[in-house]
mmCIF file of the C-alpha atoms, coordinates in Angstrom:
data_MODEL
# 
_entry.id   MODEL 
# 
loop_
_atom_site.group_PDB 
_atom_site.id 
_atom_site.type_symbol 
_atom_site.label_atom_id 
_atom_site.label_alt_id 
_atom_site.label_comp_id 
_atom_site.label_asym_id 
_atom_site.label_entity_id 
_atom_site.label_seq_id 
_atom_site.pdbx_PDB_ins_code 
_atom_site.Cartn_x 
_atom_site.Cartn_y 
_atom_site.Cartn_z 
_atom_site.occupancy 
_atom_site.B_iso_or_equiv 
_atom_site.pdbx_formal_charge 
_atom_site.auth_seq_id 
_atom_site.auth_comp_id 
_atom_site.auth_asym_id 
_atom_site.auth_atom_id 
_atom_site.pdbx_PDB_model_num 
ATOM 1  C CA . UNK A 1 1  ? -10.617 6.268  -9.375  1.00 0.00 ? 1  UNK A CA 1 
ATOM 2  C CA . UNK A 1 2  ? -9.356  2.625  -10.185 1.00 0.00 ? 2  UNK A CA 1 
ATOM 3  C CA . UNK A 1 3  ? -5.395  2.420  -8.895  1.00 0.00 ? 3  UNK A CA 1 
ATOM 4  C CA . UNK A 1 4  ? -3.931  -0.216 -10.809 1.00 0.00 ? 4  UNK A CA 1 
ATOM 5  C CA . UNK A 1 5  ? -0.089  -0.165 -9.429  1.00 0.00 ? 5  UNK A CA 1 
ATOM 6  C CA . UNK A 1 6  ? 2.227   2.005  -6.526  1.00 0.00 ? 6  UNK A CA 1 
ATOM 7  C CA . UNK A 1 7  ? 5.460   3.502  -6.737  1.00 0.00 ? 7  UNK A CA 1 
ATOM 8  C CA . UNK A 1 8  ? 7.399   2.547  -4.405  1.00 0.00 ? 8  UNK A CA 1 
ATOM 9  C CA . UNK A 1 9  ? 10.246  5.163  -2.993  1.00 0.00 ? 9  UNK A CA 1 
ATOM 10 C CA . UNK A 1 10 ? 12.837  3.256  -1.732  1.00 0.00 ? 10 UNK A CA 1 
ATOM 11 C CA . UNK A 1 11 ? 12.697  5.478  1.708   1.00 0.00 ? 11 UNK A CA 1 
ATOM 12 C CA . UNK A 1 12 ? 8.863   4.636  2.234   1.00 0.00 ? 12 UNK A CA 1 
ATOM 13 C CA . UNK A 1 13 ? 9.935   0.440  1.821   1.00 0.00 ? 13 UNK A CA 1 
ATOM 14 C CA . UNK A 1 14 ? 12.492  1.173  4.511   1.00 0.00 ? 14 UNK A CA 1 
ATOM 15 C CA . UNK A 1 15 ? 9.807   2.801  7.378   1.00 0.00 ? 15 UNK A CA 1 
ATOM 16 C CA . UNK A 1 16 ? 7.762   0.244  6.452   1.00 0.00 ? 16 UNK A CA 1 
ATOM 17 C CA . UNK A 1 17 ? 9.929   -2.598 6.873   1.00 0.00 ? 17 UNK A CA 1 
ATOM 18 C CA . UNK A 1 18 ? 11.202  -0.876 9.977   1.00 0.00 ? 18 UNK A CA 1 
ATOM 19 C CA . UNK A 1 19 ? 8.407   0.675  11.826  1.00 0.00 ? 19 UNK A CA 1 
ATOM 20 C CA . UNK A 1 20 ? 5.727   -1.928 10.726  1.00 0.00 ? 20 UNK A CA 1 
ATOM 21 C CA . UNK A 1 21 ? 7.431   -5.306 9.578   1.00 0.00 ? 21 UNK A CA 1 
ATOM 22 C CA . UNK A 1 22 ? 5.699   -5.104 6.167   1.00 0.00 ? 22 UNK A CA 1 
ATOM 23 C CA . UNK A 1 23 ? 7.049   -5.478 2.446   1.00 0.00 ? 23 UNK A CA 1 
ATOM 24 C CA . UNK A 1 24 ? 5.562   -3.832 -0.184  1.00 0.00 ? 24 UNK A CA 1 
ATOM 25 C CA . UNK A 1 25 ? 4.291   -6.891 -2.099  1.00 0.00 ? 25 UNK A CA 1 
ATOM 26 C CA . UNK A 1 26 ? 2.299   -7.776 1.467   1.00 0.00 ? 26 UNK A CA 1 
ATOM 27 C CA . UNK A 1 27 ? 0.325   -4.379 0.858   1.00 0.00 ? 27 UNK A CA 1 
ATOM 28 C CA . UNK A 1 28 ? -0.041  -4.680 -2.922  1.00 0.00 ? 28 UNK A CA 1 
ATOM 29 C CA . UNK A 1 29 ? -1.619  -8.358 -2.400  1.00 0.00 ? 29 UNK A CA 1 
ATOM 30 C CA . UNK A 1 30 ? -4.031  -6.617 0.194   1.00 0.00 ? 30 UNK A CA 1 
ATOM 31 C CA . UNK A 1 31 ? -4.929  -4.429 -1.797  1.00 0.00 ? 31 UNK A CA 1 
ATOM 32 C CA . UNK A 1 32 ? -6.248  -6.740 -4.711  1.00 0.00 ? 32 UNK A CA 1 
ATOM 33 C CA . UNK A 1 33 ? -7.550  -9.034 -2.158  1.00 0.00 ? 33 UNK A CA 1 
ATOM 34 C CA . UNK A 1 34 ? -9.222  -6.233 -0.674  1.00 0.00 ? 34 UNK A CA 1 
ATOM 35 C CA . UNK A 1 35 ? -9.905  -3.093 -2.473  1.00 0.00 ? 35 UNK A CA 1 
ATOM 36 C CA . UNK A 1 36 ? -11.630 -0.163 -0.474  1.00 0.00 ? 36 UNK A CA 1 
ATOM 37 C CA . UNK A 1 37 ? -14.131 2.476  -1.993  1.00 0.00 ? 37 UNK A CA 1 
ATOM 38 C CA . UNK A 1 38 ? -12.560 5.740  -2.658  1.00 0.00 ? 38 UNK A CA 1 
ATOM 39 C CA . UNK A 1 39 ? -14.792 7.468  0.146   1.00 0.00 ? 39 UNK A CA 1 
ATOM 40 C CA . UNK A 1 40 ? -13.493 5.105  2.702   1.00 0.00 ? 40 UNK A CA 1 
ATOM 41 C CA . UNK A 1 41 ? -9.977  6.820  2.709   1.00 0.00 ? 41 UNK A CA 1 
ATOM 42 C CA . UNK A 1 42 ? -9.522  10.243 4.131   1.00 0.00 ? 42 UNK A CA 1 
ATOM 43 C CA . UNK A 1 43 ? -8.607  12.808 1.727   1.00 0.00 ? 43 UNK A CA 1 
# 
């Protein structure tokens, strides 16, 4: 599986700007910097 963009709900951006001090343009960079096998992730 190749993911090529997220959907971002607007109540997900909020926890993580308020729990974890991230926007969601932080994770999408990591995640093309980065990108992690499939069987890395738990299902």
């Amino acid at each position: 599986m190749k993911i090529t963009g997220f959907i971002w709900l607007e109540d997900i951006v909020e926890k993580l700007d308020r729990k974890h001090r991230v926007q969601p343009y932080e994770l999408s960079e990591l995640f093309e910097r980065h990108p992690c096998p499939a069987y890395f992730w738990p299902m």
